[in-house]
N, C-alpha and C positions, 0 to 999 in steps of 0.2 A: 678232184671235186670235193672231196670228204673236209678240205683241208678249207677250200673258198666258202663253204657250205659252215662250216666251224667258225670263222671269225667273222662274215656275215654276219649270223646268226646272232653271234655275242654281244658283237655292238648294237645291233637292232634292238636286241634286248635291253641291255644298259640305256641308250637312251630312250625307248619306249618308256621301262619305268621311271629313270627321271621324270622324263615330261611329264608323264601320268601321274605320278603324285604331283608337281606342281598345278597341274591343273586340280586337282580336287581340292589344292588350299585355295588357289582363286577362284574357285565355283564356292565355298565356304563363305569366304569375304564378301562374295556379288552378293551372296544370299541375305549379308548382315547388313547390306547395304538398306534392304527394305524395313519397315517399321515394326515395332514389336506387336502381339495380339493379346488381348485381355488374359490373362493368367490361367495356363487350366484347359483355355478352350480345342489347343489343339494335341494337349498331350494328355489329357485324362485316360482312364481304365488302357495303360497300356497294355495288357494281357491281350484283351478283345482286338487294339490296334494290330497287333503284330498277327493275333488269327486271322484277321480283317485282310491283309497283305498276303498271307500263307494264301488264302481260298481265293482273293482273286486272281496271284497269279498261278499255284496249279488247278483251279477250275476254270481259269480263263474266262469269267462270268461276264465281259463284258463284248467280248473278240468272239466269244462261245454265238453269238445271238447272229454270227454271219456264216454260219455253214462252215463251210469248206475254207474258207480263210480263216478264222476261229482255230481248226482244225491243225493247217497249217502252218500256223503261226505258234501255235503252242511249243509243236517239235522243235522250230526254228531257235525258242527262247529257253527250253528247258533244257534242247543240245546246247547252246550256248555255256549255261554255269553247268550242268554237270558232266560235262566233256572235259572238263579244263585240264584232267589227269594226262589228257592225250598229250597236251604239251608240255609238260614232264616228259612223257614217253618218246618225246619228237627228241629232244634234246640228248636226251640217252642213246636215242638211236642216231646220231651226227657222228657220235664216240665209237659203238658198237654196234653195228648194224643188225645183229639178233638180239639187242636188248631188250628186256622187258620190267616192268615195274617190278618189284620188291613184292612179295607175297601174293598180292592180289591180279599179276601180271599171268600167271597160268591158272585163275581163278574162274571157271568153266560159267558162273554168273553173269562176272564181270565183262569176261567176253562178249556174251551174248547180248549184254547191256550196252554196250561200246557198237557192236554190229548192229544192233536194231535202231538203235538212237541214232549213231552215226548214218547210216542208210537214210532215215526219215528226215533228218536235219535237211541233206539234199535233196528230198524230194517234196519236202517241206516250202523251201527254198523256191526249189523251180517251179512252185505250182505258186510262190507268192510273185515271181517273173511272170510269169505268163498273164495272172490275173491283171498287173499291174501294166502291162503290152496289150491288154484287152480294153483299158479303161486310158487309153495314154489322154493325155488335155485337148490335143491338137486333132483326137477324131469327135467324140463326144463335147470336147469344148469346156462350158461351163458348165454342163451337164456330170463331168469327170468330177470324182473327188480329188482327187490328184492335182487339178486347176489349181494353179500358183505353187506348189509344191517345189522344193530344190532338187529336181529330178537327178540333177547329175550326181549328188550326193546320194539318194536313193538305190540308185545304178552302183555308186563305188562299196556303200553294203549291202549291196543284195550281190557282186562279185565276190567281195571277200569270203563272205557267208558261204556261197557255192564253193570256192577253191579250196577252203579248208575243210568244208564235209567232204569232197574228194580226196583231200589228203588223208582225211582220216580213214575212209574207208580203203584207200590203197596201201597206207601206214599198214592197218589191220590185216589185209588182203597177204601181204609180204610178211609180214611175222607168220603166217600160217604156211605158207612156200617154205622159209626158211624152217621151222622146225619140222618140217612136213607131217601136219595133221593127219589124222585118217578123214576119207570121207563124211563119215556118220561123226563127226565131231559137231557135238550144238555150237561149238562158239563161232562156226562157219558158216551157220545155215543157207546165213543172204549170200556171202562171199567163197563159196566154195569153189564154183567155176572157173573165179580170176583165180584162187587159190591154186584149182587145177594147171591153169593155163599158165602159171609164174612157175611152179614147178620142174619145166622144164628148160629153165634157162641155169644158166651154170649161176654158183655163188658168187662171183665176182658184179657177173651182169646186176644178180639181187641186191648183193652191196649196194651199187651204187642205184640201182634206183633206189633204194632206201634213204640213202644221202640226198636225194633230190627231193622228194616229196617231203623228208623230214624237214630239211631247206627251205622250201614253196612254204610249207606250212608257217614253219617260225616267222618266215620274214612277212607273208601274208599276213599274220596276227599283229604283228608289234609294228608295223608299215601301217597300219588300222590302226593301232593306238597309239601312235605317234601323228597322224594326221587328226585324229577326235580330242588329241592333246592340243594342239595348233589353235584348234577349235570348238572352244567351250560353247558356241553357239548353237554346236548342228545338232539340234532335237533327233531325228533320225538316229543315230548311234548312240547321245546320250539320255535318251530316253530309258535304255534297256538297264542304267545303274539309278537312274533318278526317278524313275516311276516307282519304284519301294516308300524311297522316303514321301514321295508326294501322296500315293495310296494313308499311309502310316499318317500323316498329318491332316487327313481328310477330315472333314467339319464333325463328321456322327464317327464315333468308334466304332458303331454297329456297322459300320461298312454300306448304310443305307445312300441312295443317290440326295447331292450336294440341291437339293430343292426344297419347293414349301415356302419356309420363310426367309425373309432377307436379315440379312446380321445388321443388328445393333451398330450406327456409325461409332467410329473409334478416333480418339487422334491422341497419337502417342501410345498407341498401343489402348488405351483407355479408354472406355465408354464415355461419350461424352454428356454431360449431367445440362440437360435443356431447360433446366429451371435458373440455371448458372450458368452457363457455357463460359469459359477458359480465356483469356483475354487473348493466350499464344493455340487457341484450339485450331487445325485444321479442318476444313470442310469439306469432305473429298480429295478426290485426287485429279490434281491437276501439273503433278510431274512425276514420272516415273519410280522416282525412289518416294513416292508417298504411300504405294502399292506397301502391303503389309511383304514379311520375307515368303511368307506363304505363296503371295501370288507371283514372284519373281520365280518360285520355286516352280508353280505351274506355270508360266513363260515358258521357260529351258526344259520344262518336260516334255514338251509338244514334241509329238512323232509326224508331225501331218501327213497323217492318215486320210484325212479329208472326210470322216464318216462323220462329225459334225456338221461339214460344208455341206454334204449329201442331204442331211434330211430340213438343214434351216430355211424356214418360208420366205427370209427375206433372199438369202442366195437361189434359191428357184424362182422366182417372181421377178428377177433382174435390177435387183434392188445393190448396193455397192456393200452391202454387209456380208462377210466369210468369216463363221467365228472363227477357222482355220487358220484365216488372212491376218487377223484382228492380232491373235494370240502372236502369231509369227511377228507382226510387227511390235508389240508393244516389246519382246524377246531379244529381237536385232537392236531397235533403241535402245533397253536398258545396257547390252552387252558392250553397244558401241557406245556406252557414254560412263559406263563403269571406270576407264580409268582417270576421267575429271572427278567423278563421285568419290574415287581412292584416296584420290590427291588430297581429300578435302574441300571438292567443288562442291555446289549447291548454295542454296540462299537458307539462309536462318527463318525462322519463324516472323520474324519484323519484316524481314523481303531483304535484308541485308548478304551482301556478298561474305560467304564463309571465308573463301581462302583468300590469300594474298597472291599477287602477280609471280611473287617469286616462285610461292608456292606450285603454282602451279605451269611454272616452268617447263618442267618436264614431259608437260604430257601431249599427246599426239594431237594434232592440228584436226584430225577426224575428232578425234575426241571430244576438244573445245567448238566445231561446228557442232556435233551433236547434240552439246548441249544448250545450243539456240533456240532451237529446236522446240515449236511449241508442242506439246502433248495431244492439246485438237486443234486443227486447225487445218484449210483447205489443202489443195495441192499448188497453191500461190502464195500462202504463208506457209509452205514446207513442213505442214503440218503434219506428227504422225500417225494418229487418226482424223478422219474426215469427221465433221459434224452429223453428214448424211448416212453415213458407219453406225454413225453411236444413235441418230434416231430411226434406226429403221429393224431394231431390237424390238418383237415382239413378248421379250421374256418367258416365251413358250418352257421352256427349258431343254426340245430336242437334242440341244448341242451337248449340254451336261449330260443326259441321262445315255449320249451314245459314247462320248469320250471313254475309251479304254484305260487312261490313267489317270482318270478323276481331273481331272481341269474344272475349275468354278468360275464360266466365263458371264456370269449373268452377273455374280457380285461384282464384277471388276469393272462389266458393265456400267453400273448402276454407280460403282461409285466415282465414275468420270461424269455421269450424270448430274450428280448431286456437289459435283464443282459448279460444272457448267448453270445449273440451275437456281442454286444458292449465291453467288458467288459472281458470275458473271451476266445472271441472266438473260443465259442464250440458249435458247429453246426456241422450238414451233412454235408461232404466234398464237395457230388456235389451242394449243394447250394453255394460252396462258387466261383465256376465256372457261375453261372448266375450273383452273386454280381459284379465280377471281369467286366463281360460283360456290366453290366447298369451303371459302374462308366466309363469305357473306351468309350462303341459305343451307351450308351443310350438305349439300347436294352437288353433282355434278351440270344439273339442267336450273340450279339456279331458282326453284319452283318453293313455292313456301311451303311450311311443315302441313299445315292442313291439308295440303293438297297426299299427302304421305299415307290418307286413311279416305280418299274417296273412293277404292275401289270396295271398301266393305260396304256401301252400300251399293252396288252391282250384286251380290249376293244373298238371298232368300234365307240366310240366316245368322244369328249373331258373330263378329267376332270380336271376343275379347281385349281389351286393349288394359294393359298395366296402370294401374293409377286410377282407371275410370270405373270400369267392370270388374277389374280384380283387383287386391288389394297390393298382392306381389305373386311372383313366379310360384311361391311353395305351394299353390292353389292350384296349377296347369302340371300336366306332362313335359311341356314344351313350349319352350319360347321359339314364337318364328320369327326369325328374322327376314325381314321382307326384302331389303336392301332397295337401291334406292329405283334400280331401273325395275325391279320388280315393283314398285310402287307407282311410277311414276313415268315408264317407257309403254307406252298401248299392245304392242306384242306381246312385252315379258308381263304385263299385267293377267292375261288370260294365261298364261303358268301360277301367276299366283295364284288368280282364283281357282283355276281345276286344283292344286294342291291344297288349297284351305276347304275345298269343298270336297274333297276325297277323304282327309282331317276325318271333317264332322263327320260322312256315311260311315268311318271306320271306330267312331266314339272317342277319337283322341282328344284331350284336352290340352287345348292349346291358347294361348295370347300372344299378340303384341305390343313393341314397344309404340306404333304408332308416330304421333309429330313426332314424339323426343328420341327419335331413332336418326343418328346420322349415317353419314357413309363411312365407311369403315377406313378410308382412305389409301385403299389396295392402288390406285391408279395414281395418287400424288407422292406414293412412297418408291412406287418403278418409272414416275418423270424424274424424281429426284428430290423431290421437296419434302425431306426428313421433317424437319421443324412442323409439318401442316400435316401429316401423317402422325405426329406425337401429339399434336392438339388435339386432332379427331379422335383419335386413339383414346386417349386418358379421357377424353368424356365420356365415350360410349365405353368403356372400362369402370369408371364409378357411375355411370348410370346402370348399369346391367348387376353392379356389384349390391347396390343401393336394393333394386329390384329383386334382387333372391335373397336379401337381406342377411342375419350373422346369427349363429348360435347364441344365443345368451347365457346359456349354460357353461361355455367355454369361449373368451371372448378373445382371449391369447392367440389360439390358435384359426380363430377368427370362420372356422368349420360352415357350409351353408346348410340349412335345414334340411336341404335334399337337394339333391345332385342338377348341377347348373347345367342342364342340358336346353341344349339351343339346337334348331334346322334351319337350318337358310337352304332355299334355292340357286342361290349364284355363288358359284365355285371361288367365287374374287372372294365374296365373304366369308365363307365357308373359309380356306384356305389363312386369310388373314386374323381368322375370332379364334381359330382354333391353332394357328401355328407362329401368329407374330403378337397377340394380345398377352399370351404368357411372358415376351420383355416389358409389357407394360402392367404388370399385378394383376392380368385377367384368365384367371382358370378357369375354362369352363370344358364341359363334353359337349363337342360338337359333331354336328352328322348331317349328312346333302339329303337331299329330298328322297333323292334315288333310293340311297338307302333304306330311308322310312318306309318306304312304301313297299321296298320288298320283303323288309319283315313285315308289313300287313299282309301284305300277300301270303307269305305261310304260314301268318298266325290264322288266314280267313278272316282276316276281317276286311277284307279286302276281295271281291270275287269278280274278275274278270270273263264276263259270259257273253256279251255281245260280238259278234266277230265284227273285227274291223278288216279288209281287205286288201290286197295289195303287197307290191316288194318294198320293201324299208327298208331304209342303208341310214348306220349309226355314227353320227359325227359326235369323236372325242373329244371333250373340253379340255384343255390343255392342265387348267389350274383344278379340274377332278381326276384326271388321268397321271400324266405324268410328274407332279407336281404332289398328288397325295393318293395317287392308288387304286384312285375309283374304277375300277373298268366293269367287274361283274354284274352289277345292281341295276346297270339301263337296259343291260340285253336280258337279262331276267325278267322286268318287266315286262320286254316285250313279247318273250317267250311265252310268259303268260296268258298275254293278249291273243285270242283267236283268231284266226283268219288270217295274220301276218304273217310273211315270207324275208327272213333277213338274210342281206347279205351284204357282206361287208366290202368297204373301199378297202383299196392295194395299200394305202398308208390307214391301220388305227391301230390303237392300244399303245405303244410304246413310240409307234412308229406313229403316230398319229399327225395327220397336216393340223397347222394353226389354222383358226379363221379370222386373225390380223388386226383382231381388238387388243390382246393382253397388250402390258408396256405402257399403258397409255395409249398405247396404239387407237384404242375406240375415238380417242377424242384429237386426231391429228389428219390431215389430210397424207394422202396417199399417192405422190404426183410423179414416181420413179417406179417404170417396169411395170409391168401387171399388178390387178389387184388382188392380193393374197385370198380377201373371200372368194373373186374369181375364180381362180385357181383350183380353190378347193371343192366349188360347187361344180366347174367341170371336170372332175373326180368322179363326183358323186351323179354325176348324168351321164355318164359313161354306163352302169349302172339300168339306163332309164327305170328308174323307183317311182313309185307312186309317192311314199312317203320318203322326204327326209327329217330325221329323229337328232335332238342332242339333248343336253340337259344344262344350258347354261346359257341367263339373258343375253349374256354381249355373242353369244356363236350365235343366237338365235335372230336377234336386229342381223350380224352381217350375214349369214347365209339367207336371210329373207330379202333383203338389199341386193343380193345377186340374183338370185331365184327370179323377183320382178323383173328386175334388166334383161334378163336372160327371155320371159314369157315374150316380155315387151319387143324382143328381137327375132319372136318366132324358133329362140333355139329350144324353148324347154316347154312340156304340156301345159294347157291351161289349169288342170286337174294336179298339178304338182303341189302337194302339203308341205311345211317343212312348219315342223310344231314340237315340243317339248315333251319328255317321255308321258306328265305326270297327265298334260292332256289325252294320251292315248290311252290311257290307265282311264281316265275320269271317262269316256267313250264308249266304253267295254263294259268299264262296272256300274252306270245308267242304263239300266234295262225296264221296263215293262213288266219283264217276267217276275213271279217273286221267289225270294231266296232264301224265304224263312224257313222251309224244312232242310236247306242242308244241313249237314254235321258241323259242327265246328271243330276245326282241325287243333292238332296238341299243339300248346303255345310252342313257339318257335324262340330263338334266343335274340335278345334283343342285338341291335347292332352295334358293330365296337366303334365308337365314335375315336375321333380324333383327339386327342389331348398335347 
């Protein structure tokens, strides 16, 4: 046995690592395949990057946020690299069946670190078996994360994984037999019993099981990396070496989630310059290797997990979009068309064929079919994403914010988008009726600018407007930005006015931009349309810049008189002034309503006394919540509000449901599966609430658009609110009563806006 057990082993070994390095020069090359990224952007403050990597995988901060899997999955992966001594020890013990490591081998730590760790790996293990036998696809369905997942590969490491923490701990178990430990030895604690129980078998018998499980072990390990070698494709195993570097090249060094703003279009790695654009410029991505190497990087990391597919509204709603699916596929095409791309396949920038016939002689007939192969395209043109895939992306960002090894699937999104959009113009028809609207009236509805300032005369007192009543912003606290459905949608209009008239009771001074306010172009930058998003953008950028006007004392450095602080109500705007206007020369402090109002609240100037009644339940805005942060400031207010009883739906804060506007989504029909605000208001009437609360126009149209259908079908009370925090705030602090002797409370610190 010693003897079969020895040259097994050996060669297992020898070609394991062969393969194994060959594979990480062809994962290398696949990687070079994709395009360059602006210089800087993904390898700046390496210090922070490599802390960034250190804390999420030993905090496991992203696996951490699911219990008991978090849990288990930690053991699974920190046994994995710091075990590895074990197989050294295996090897030793093929030769010498009492052998043990070199100094640290009767190292009474060591021990105990090899026993506990070893132990936990297996049970680590079998609790990630069981969970993943609890959620198999074929009981739960499409309901399972797991749906479409490479089960059998799953199955082949989560075996492996169990057979070697058995070996290890038997490995372990038999070295203590053979030098016969004392009882009260810590490096036994777990394994004492079998300790016990091996002991009395004579030395021969222990020899050879030693040889066996030494055996099981080596050839289990290097049988697993000679099959992950085979296969540079299967996320599952190669996740556990590639999720470092994909962590390590994530967008923020700070290790912050990949949201907020969209990146700057590139081609060639380069920002593209839209006053010039490039005669040979790309316009998105419209084949595989146009994907930067980053996003090739996040393809092959994919573990599918399925905790993206779990929380995305369009995958619940029965809609054909799995970011899961998505990633998996873009992953399997680029792998299966890599070696036409090696060869020197691909078209040049002209549309001209790179290689020559001969050249590409060699390469596999799979290969040259996959590169037919259009990038979108139905399941009739063999296409490998669907059209209905790519529109049915609410850009919520659940997917990013639950991904465990950082996947940036909303960019990759967006910029198959912004092919299809620029380039081939193939979108939803009715999207292409709000486009038509924000090039012509600057608006989404199409509505002239004057229409942009009728709701200040609905309100019993002045509001300031830029240019007319003020001279510029250095005159206000605060520029509101109104946006445009707050201006101009009759729902989100009564959030404007409670907010501007909560403003004045609170003595803020405030303006604004009025007609000359556009739309910020948050909804024509996530259809795709770059170019109509940089137009918007640079005007409402020198118009706002114009408005807060320049130092003249210092005109170099170009300094505002005082701090360019802006409020918007709508998280679209919010999210795009404060986190996508800095690519366009626009620095400003920005801050959501929410905010505002709850440092009024604890400065008092703000006093909530009227009780308003009833249970509340708080719908997260996707682009305030997970996107930039917001979750504290809406339930504060309503905390403050008397009378109210909150309590929250099964999905908010992180885990929060969309309500099926973002993406452009507000401006597209909805004609696959259920409708995503559906969905979410029978959540939230689960519940039965008096009130339902959010803080953002487009949740407030679609949860009010359900809300009616729902009255209208006898499912939900006639008495059902569903209204904006700042009007339950304006409700409470309209009173009768007077409030002139209270104290006024010690100012409170203003809020951290967004920069």
């Amino acid at each position: 046995m010693q003897l079969a057990a020895i040259i097994v082993s050996l060669v297992l070994i020898a070609v394991g690592v062969a393969l194994f390095g060959r594979a990480i020069v062809q994962i290398y090359r696949f990687m070079r395949l994709g395009q360059s990224v602006p210089a800087g952007t993904r390898t700046d403050n390496p210090g922070q990057r490599t802390l960034t990597v250190a804390k999420e995988f030993l905090g496991h901060t992203r696996m951490n946020r699911w219990g008991i899997v978090g849990v288990a999955h930690w053991f699974v992966a920190v046994g994995f690299f710091s075990l590895l001594l074990t197989i050294v020890n295996a090897i030793g013990q093929l030769f010498k069946a009492d052998w043990m490591l070199p100094i640290i081998g009767e190292w009474a730590p060591y021990n105990v670190f090899v026993e506990f760790l070893g132990t936990m790996t297996v049970l680590g293990i079998l609790t990630l078996i069981v969970i993943r036998q609890l959620n198999r696809p074929d009981k739960p369905g499409r309901k399972s994360r797991f749906a479409g997942s490479n089960t059998g590969q799953a199955y082949f490491v989560e075996t492996v994984i169990l057979i070697v923490g058995v070996c290890i701990f038997m490995l372990h178990a038999l070295e203590g037999a053979q030098h016969h430990v004392d009882s009260y030895e810590a490096s036994f604690f777990i394994s004492y019993p079998v300790v016990s129980a091996l002991e009395g078998l004579d030395v021969s018998t222990l020899q050879n099981l030693t040889y066996f499980f030494a055996g099981l072990k080596i050839a289990t390990s290097f049988i697993w990396m000679i099959t992950v070698a085979l296969k540079t494709d299967m996320g599952v195993a190669w996740h556990r070496f590639l999720a470092f570097p994909n962590i390590w090249f994530k967008r923020d060094a700070d290790g912050s989630t990949t949201l907020g703003e969209l990146q700057p279009m590139t081609s060639g790695g380069k920002p593209i310059d839209w006053e010039d654009p490039g005669e040979d410029d790309t316009f998105g991505v419209s084949q595989v290797e146009q994907f930067s190497w980053k996003g090739l990087l996040d393809f092959s990391t994919c573990t599918e997990c399925g905790r993206c597919q779990s929380q995305c509204p369009a995958w619940n709603t029965g809609k054909p979009l799995s970011p899961k699916l998505l990633i998996m596929s873009l992953r399997d095409h680029a792998h299966a068309k890599a070696p036409y791309l090696l060869a020197g396949g691909g078209k040049s920038m002209e549309g001209e064929e790179k290689a020559t016939a001969e050249q590409l002689k060699d390469v596999p007939a799979a290969a040259l079919a996959e590169a037919e192969r259009p990038l979108i395209g139905t399941l009739e043109e063999n296409g490998v994403i669907d059209p209905d895939v790519l529109w049915s992306c609410t850009t919520c960002g659940a997917c990013v914010e639950q991904c465990p090894v950082d996947i940036e699937h909303i960019d990759h999104i967006v910029d198959m988008r912004r092919y299809q959009v620029m380039i081939e113009s193939a979108f939803p028809s009715e999207a292409g009726t709000m486009l038509k609207n924000l090039e012509k009236k600057g608006n989404p509805w199409g509505l002239a600018k004057k229409q942009r300032v009728e709701w200040t005369k609905e309100v019993d007192f002045e509001v300031p407007i830029v240019g007319k009543d003020v001279e510029d912003l250095t005159e206000v606290d605060y520029l509101y930005w109104v946006g445009c459905a707050g201006a101009l949608e009759d729902r989100a209009k009564k959030t404007t006015k409670a907010f501007a008239e909560l403003l004045h009771i609170a003595g803020v001074k405030f303006a604004i931009m009025g007609g000359d306010e556009k739309c910020t172009g948050d909804s024509a930058r996530r259809l795709g349309n770059e170019p109509l998003f940089q137009q918007l953008g640079q005007e409402n950028v020198a118009m706002l810049n114009m408005a807060y006007g320049e130092d003249d004392d210092d005109p170099e450095t170009k300094k505002p008189k005082s701090a360019k602080k802006i409020v918007a109500t709508c998280p679209h705007c919010f999210n795009t002034i404060a986190n996508e206007y800095p690519q366009l020369g626009g620095e400003f402090e920005v801050i959501h309503h929410t905010q505002l109002l709850q440092h009024l609240i604890d400065e008092g100037k703000l006093i909530p006394v009227t009780p308003v009644e009833g249970l509340i339940t708080y719908h997260d805005p996707c682009y305030l919540g997970r996107h930039n942060k917001v979750y504290t400031p809406p339930r504060e207010i309503m905390t403050a509000v008397p009378g109210l009883r909150q309590q929250e739906m099964h999905r908010h804060k992180e885990r929060g449901f969309c309500c099926g506007a973002g993406g452009a989504r507000m401006w597209m029909e909805e004609r696959i599966g259920k409708r995503i605000n559906t969905e979410r208001v029978d959540e939230a009437l689960s519940l039965n609430p008096d009130i339902v609360s959010t803080a953002c126009p487009f949740c407030l149209v679609m949860l009010t658009d359900s809300v009616n259908g729902k009255k209208n079908d006898g499912q939900a009370k006639e008495s059902l609110q569903v209204v904006d925090v700042a009007q339950l705030l304006l409700d409470s602090v309209k009173t009768p009563a007077d409030p002139a002797g209270d104290e006024e409370s010690a100012d409170a610190p203003e809020p951290e806006p967004v920069k």
